[in-house]
PDB file with SEQRES, HELIX, SHEET and CRYST1 records, atoms N, CA, C and O in Angstrom:
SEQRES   1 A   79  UNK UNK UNK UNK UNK UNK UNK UNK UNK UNK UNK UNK UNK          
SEQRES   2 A   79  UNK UNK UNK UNK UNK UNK UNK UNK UNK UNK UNK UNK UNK          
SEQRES   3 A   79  UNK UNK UNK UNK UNK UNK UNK UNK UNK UNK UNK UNK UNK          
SEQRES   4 A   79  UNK UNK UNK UNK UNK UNK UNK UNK UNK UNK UNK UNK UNK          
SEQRES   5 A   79  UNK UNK UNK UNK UNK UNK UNK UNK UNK UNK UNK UNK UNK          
SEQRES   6 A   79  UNK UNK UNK UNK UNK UNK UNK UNK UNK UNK UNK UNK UNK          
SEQRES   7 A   79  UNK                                                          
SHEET    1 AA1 2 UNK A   4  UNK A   5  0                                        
SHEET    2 AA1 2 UNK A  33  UNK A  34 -1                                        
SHEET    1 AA2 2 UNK A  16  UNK A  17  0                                        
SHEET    2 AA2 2 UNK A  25  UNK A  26 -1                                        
SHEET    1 AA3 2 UNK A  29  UNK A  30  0                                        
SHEET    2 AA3 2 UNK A  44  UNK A  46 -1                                        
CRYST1    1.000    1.000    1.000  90.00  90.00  90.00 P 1           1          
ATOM      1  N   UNK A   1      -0.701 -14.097 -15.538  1.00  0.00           N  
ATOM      2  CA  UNK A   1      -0.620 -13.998 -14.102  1.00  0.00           C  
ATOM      3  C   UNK A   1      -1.971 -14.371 -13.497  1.00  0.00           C  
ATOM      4  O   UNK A   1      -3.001 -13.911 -13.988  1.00  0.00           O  
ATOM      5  N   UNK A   2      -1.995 -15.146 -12.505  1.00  0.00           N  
ATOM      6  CA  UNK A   2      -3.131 -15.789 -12.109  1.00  0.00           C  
ATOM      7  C   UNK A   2      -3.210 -15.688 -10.502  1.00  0.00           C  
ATOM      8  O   UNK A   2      -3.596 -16.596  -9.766  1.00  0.00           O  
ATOM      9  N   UNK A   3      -2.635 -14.020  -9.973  1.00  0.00           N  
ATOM     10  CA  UNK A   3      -2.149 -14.297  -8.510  1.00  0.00           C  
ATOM     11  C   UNK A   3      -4.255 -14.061  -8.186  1.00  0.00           C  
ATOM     12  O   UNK A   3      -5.253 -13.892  -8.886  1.00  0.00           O  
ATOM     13  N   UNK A   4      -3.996 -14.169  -7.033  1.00  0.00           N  
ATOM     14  CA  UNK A   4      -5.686 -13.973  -6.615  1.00  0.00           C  
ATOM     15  C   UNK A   4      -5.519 -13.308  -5.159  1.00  0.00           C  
ATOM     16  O   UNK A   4      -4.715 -13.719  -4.323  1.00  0.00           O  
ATOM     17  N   UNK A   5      -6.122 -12.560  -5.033  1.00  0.00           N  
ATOM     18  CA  UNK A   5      -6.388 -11.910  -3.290  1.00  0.00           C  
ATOM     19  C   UNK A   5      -7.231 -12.442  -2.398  1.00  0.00           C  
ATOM     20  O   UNK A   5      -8.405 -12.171  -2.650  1.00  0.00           O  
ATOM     21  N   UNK A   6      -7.105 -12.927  -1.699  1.00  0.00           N  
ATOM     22  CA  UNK A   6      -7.253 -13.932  -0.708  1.00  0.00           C  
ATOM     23  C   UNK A   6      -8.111 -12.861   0.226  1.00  0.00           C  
ATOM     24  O   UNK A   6      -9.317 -12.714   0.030  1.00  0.00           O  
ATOM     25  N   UNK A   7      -7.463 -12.187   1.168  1.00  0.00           N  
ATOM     26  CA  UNK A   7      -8.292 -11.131   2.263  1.00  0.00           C  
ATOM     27  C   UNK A   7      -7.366  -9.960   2.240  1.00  0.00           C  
ATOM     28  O   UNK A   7      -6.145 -10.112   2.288  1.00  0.00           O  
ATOM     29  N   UNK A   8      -8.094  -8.491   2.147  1.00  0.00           N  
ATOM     30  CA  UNK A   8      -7.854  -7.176   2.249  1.00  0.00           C  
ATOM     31  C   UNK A   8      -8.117  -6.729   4.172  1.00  0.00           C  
ATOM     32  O   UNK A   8      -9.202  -6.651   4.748  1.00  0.00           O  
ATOM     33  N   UNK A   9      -7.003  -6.552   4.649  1.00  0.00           N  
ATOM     34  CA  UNK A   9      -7.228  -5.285   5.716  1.00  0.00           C  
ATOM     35  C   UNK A   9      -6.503  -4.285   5.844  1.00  0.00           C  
ATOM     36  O   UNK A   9      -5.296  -4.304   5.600  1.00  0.00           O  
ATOM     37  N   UNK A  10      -7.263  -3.081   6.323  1.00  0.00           N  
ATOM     38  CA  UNK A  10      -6.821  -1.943   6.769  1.00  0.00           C  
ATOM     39  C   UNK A  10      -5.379  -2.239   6.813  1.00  0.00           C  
ATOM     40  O   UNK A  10      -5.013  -3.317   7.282  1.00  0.00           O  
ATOM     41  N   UNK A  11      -4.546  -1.406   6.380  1.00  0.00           N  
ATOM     42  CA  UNK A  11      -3.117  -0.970   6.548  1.00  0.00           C  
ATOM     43  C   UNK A  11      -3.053   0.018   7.448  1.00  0.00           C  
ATOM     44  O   UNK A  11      -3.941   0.869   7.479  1.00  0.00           O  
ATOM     45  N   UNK A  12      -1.581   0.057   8.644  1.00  0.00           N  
ATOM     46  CA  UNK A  12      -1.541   0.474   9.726  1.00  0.00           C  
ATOM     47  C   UNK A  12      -1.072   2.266   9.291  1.00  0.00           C  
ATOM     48  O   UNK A  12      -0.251   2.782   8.532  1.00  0.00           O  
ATOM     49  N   UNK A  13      -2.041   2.729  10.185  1.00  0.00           N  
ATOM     50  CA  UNK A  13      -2.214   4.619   9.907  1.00  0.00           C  
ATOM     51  C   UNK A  13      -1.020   5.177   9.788  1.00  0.00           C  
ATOM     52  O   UNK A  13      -0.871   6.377   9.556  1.00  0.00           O  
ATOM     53  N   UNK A  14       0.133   4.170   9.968  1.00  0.00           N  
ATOM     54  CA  UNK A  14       1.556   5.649   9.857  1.00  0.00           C  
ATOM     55  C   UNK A  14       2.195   4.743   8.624  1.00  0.00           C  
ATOM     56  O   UNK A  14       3.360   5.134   8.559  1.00  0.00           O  
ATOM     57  N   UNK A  15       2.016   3.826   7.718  1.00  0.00           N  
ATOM     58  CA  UNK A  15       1.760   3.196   6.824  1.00  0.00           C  
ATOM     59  C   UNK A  15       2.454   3.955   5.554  1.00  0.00           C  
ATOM     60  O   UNK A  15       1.492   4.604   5.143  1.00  0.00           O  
ATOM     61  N   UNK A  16       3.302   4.196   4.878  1.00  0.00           N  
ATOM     62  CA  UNK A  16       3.152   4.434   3.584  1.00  0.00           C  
ATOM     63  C   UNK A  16       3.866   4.052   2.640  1.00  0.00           C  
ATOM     64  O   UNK A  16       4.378   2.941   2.778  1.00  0.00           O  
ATOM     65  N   UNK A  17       4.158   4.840   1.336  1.00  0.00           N  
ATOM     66  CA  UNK A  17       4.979   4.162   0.074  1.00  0.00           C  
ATOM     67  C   UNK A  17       5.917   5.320  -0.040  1.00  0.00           C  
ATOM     68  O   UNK A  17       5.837   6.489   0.338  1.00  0.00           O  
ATOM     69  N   UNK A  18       6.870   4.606  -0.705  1.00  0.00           N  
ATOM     70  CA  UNK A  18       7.371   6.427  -1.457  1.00  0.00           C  
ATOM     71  C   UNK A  18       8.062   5.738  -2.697  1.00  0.00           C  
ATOM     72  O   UNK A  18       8.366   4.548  -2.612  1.00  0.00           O  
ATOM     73  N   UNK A  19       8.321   6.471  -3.872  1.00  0.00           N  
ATOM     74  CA  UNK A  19       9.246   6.463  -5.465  1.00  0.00           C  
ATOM     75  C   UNK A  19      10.746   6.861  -4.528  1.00  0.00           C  
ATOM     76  O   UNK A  19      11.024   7.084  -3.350  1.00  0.00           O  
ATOM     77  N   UNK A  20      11.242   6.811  -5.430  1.00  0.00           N  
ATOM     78  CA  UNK A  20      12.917   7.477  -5.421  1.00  0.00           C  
ATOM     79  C   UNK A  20      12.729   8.712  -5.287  1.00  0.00           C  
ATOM     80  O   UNK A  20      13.675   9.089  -4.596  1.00  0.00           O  
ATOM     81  N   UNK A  21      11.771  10.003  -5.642  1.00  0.00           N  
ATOM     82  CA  UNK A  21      11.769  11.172  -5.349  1.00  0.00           C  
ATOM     83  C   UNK A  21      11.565  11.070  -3.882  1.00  0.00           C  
ATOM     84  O   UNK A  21      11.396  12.237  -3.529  1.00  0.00           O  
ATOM     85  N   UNK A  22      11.476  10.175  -2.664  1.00  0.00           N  
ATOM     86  CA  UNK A  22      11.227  10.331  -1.263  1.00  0.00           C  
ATOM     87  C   UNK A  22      10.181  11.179  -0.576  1.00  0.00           C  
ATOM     88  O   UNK A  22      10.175  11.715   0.532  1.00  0.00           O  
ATOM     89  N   UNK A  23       9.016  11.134  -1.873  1.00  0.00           N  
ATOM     90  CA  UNK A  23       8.115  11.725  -1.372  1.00  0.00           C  
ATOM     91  C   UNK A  23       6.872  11.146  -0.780  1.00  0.00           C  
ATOM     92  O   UNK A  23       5.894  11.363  -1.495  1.00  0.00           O  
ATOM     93  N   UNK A  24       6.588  10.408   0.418  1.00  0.00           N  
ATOM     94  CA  UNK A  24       5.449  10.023   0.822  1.00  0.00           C  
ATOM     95  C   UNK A  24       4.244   9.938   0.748  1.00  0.00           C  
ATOM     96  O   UNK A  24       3.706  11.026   0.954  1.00  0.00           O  
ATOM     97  N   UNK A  25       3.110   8.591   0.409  1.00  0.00           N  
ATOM     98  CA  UNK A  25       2.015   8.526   0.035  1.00  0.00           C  
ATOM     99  C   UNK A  25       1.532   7.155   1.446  1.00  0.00           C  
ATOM    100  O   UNK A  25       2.143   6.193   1.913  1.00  0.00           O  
ATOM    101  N   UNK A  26       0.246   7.719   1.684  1.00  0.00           N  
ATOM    102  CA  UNK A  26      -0.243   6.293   2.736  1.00  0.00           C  
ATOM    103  C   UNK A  26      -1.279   5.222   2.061  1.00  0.00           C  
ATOM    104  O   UNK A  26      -2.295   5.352   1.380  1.00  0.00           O  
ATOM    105  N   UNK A  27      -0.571   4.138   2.553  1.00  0.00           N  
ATOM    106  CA  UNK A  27      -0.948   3.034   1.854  1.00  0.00           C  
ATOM    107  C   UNK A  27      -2.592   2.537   2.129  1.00  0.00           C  
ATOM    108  O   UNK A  27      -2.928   2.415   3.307  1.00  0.00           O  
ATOM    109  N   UNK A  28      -3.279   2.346   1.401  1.00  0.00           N  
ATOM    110  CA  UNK A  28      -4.415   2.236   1.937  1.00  0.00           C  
ATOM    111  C   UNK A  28      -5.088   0.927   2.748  1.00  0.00           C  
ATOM    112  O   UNK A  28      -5.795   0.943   3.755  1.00  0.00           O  
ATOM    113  N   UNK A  29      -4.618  -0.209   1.954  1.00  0.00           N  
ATOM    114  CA  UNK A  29      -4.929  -1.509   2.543  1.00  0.00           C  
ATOM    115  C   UNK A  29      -3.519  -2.566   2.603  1.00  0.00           C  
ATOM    116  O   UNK A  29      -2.395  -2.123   2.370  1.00  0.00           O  
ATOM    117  N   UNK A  30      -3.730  -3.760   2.890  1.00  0.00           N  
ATOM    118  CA  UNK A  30      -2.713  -4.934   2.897  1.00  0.00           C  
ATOM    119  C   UNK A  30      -3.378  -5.493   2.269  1.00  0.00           C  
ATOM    120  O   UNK A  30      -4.540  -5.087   2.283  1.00  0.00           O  
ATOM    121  N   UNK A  31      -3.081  -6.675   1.400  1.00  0.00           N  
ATOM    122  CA  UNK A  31      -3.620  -7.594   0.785  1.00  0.00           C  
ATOM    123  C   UNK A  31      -3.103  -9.094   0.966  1.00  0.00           C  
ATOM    124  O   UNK A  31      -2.142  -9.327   0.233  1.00  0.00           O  
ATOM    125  N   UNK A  32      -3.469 -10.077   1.693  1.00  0.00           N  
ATOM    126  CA  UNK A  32      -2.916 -11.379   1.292  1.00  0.00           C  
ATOM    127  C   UNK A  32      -3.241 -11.974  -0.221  1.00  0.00           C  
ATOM    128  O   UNK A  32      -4.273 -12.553  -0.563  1.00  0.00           O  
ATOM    129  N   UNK A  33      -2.257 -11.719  -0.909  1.00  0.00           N  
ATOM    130  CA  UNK A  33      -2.384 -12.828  -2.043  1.00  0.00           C  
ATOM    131  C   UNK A  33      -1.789 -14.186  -2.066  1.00  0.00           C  
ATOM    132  O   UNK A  33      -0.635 -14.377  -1.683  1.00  0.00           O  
ATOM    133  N   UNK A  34      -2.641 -15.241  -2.558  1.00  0.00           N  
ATOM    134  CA  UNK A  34      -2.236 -16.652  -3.628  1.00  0.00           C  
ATOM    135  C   UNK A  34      -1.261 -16.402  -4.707  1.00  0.00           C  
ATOM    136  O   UNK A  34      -2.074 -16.300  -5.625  1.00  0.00           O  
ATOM    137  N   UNK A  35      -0.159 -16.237  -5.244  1.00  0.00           N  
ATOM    138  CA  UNK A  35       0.540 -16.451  -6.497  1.00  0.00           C  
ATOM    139  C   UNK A  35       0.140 -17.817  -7.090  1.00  0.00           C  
ATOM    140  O   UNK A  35      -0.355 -18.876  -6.704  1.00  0.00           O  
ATOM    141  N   UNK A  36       0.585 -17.281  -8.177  1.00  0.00           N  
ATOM    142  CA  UNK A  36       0.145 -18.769  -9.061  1.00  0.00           C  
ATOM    143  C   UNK A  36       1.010 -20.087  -8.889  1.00  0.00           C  
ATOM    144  O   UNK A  36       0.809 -21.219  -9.327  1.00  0.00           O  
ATOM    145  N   UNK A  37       2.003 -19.595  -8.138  1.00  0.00           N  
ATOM    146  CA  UNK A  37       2.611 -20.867  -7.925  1.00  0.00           C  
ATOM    147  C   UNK A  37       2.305 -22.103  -6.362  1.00  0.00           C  
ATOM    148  O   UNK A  37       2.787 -23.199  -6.074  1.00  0.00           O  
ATOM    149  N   UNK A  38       1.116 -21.054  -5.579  1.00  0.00           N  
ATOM    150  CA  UNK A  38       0.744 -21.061  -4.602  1.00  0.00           C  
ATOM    151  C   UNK A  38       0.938 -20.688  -3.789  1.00  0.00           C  
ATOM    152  O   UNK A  38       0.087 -20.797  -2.906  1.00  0.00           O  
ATOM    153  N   UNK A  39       2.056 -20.060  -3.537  1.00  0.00           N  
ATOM    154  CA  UNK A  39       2.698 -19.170  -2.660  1.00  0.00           C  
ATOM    155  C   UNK A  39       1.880 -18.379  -2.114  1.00  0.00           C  
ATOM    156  O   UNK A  39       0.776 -18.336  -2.657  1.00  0.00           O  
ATOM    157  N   UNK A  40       2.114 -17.409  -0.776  1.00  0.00           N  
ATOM    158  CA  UNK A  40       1.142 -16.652  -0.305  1.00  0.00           C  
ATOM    159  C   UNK A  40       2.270 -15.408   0.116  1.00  0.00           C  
ATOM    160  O   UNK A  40       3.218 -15.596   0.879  1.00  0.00           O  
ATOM    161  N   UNK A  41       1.930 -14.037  -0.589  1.00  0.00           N  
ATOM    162  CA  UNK A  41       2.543 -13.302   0.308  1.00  0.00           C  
ATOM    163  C   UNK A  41       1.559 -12.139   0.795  1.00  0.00           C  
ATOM    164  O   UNK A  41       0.374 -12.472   0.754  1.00  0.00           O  
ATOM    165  N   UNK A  42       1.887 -10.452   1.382  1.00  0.00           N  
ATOM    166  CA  UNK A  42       1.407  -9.711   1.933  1.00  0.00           C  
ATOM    167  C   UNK A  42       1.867  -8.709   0.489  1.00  0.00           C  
ATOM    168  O   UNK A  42       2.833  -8.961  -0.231  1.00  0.00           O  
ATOM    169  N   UNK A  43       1.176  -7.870   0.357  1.00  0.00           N  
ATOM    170  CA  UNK A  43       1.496  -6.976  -0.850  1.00  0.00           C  
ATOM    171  C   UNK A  43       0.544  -5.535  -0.307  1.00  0.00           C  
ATOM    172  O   UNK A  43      -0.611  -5.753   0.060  1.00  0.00           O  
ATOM    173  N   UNK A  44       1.072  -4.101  -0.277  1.00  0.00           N  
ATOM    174  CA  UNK A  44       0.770  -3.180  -0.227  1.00  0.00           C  
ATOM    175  C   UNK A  44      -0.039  -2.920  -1.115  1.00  0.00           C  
ATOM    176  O   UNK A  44       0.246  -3.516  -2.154  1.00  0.00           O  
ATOM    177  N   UNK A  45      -1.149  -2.142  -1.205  1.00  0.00           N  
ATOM    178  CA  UNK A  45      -2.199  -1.427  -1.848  1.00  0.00           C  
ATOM    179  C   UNK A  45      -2.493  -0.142  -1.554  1.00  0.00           C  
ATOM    180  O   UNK A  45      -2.671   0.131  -0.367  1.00  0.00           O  
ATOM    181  N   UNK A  46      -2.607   0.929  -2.579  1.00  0.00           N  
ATOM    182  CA  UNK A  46      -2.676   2.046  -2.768  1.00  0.00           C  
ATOM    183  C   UNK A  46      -3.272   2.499  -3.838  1.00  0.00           C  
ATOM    184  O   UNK A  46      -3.593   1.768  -4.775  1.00  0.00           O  
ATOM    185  N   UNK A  47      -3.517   4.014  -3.788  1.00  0.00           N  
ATOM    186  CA  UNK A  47      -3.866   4.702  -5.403  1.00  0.00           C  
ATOM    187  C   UNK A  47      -2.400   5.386  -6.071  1.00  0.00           C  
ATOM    188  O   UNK A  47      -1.472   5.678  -5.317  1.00  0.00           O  
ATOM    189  N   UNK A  48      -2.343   5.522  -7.017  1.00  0.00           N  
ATOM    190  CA  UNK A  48      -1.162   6.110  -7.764  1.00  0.00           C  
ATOM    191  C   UNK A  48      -1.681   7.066  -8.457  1.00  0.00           C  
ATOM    192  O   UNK A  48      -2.289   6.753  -9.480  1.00  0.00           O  
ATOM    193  N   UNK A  49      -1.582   8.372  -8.103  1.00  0.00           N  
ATOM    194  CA  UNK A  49      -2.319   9.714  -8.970  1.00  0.00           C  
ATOM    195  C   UNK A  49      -3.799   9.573  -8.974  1.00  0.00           C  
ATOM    196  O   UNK A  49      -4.425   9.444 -10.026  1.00  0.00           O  
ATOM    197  N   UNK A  50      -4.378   9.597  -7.767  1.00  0.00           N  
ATOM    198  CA  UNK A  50      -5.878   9.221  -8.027  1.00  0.00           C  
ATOM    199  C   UNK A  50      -6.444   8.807  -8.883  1.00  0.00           C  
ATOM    200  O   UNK A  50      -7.291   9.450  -9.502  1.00  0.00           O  
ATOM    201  N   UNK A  51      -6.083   7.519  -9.153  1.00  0.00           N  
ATOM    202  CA  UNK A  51      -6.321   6.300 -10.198  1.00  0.00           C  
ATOM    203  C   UNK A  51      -7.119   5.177  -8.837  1.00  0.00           C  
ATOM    204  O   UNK A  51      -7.165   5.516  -7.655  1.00  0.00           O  
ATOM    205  N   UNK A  52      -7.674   3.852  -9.378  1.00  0.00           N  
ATOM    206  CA  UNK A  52      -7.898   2.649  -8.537  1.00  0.00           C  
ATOM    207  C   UNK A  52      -6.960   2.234  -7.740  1.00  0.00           C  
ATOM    208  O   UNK A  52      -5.754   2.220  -7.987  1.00  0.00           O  
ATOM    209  N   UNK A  53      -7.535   1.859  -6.690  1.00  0.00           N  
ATOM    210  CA  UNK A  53      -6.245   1.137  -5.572  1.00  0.00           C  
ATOM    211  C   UNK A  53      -5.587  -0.248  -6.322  1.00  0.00           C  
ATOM    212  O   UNK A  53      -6.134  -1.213  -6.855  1.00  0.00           O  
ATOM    213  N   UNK A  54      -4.368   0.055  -6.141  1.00  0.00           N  
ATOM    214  CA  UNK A  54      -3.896  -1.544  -6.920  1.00  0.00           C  
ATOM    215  C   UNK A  54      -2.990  -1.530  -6.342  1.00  0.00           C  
ATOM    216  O   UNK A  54      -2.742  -0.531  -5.666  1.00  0.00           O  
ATOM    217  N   UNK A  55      -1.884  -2.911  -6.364  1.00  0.00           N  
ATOM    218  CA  UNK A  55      -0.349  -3.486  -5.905  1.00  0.00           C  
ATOM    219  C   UNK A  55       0.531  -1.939  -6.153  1.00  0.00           C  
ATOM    220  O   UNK A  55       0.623  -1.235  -7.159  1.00  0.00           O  
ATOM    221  N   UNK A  56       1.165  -1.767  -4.630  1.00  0.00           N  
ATOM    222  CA  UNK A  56       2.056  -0.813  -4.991  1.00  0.00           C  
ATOM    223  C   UNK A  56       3.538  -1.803  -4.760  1.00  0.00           C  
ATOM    224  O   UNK A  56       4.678  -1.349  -4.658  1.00  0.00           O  
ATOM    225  N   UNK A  57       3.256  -2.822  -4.729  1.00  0.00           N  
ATOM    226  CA  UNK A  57       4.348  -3.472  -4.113  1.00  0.00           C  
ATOM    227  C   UNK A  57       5.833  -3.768  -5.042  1.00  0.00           C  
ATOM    228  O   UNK A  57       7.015  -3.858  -4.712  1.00  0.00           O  
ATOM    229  N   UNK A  58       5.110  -3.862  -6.342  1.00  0.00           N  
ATOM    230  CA  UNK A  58       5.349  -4.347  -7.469  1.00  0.00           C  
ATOM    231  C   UNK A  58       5.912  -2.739  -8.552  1.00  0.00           C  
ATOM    232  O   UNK A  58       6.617  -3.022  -9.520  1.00  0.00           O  
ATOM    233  N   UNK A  59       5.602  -1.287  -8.350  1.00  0.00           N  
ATOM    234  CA  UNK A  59       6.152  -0.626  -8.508  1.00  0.00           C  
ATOM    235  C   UNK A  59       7.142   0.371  -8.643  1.00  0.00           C  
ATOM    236  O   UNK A  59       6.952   1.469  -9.165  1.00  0.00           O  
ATOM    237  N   UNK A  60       8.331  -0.083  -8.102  1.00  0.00           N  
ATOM    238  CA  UNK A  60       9.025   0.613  -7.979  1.00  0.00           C  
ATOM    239  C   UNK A  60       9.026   1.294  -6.426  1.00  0.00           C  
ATOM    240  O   UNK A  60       9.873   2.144  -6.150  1.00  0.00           O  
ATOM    241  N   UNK A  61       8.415   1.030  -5.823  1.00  0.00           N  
ATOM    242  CA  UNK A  61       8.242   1.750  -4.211  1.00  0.00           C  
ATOM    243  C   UNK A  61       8.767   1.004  -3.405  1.00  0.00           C  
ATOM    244  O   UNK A  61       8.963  -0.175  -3.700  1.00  0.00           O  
ATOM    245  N   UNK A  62       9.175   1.600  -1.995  1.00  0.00           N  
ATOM    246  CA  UNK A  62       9.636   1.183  -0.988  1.00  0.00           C  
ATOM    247  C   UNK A  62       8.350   2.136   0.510  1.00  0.00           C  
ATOM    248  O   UNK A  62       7.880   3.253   0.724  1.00  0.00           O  
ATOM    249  N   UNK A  63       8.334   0.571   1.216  1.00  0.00           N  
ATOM    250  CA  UNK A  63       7.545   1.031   2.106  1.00  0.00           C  
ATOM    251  C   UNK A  63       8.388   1.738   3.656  1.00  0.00           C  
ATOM    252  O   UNK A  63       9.422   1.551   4.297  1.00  0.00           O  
ATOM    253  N   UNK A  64       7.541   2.351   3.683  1.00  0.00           N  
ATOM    254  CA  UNK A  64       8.338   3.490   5.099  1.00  0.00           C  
ATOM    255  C   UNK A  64       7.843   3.662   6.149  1.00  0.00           C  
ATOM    256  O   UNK A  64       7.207   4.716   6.111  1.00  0.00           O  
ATOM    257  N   UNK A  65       7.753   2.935   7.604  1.00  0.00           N  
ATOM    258  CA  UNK A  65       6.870   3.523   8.924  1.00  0.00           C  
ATOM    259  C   UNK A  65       7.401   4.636   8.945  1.00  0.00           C  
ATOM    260  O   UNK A  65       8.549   5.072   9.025  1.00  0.00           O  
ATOM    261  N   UNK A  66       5.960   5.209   8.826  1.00  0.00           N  
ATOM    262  CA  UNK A  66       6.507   7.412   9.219  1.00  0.00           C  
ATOM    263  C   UNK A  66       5.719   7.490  10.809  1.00  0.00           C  
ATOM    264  O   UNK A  66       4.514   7.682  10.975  1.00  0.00           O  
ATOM    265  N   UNK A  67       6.493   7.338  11.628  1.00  0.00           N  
ATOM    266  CA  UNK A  67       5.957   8.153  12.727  1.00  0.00           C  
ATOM    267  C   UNK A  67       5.458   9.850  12.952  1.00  0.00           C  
ATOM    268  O   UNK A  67       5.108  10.336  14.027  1.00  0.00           O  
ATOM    269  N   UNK A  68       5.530  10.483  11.782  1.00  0.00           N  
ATOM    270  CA  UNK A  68       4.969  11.677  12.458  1.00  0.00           C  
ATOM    271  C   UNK A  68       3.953  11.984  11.098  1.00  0.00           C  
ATOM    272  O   UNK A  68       3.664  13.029  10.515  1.00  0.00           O  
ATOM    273  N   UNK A  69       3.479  10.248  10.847  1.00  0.00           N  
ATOM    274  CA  UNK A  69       1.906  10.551   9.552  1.00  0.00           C  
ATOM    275  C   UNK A  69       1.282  10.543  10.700  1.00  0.00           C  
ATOM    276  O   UNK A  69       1.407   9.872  11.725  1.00  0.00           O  
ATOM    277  N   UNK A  70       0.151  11.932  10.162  1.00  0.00           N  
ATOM    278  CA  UNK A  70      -1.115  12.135  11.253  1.00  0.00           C  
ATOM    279  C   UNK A  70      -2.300  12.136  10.146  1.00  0.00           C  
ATOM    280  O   UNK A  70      -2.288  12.613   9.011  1.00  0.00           O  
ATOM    281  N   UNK A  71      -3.537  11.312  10.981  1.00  0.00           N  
ATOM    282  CA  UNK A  71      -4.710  11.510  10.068  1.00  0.00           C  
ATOM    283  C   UNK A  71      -4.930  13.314   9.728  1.00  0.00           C  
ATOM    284  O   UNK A  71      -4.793  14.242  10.525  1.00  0.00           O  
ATOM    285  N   UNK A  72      -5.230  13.353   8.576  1.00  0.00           N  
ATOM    286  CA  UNK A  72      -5.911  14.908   8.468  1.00  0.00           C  
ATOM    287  C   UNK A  72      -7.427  14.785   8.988  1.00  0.00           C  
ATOM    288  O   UNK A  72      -8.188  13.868   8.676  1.00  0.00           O  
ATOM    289  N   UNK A  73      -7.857  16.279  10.160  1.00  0.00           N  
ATOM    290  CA  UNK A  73      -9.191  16.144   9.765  1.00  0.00           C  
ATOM    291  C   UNK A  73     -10.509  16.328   9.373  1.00  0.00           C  
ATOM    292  O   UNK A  73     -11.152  17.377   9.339  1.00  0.00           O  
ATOM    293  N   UNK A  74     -11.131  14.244   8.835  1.00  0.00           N  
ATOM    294  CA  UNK A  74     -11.864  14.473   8.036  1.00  0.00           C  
ATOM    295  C   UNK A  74     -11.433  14.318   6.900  1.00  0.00           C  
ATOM    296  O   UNK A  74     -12.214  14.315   5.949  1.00  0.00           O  
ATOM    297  N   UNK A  75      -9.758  14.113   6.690  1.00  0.00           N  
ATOM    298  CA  UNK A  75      -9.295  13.889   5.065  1.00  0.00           C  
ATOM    299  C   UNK A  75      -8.795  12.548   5.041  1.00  0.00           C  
ATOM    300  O   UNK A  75      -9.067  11.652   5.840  1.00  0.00           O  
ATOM    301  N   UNK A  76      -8.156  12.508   4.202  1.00  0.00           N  
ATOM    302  CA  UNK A  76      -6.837  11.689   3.808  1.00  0.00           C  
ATOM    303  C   UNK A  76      -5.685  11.235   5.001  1.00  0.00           C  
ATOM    304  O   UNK A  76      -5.828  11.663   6.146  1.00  0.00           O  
ATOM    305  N   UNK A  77      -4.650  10.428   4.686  1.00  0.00           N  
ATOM    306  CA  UNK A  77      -4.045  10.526   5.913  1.00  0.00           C  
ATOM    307  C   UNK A  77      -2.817  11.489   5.244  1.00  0.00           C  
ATOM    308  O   UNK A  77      -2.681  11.516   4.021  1.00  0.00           O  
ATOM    309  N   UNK A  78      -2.050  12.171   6.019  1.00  0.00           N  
ATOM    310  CA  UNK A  78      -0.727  12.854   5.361  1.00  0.00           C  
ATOM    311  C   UNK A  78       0.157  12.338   6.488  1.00  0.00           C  
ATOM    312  O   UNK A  78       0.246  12.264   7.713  1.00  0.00           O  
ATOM    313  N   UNK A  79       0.989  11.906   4.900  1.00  0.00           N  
ATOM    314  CA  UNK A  79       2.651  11.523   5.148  1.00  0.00           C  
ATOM    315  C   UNK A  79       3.104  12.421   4.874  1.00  0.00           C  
ATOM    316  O   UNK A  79       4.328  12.535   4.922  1.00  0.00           O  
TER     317      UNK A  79                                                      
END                                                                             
């Protein structure tokens, strides 16, 4: 796999992912990637169990506008 990331921005604050358990996580950035075939798409970025931010796009997740994610504050955002 030879995709490459092109430009990272901020992902929008009510933003998040969730598994099949429907439990909400906020996404941290957007990513434009290059695929290797040249293609360009938008791919979600996150942490998974406070691990490195990487492709959540590609895991098993589905993304969700939550209107009632509020920044915590001083923390994290909660979905």
């Amino acid at each position: 796999m030879n995709d490459k990331i092109i430009q990272i921005i901020p992902a929008p604050a009510n933003m998040c992912y969730a598994f099949e358990d429907g439990k909400t996580y906020p996404v941290a950035c957007l990513a434009l990637v290059e695929l290797s075939n040249g293609d360009a798409e938008v791919h979600a970025m996150a942490t998974i169990n406070g691990g490195p931010i990487e492709d959540v796009s590609d895991s098993g997740t589905v993304l969700v506008h939550n209107e009632k994610a509020l920044p915590n504050r001083g923390g994290p955002l909660l979905c």
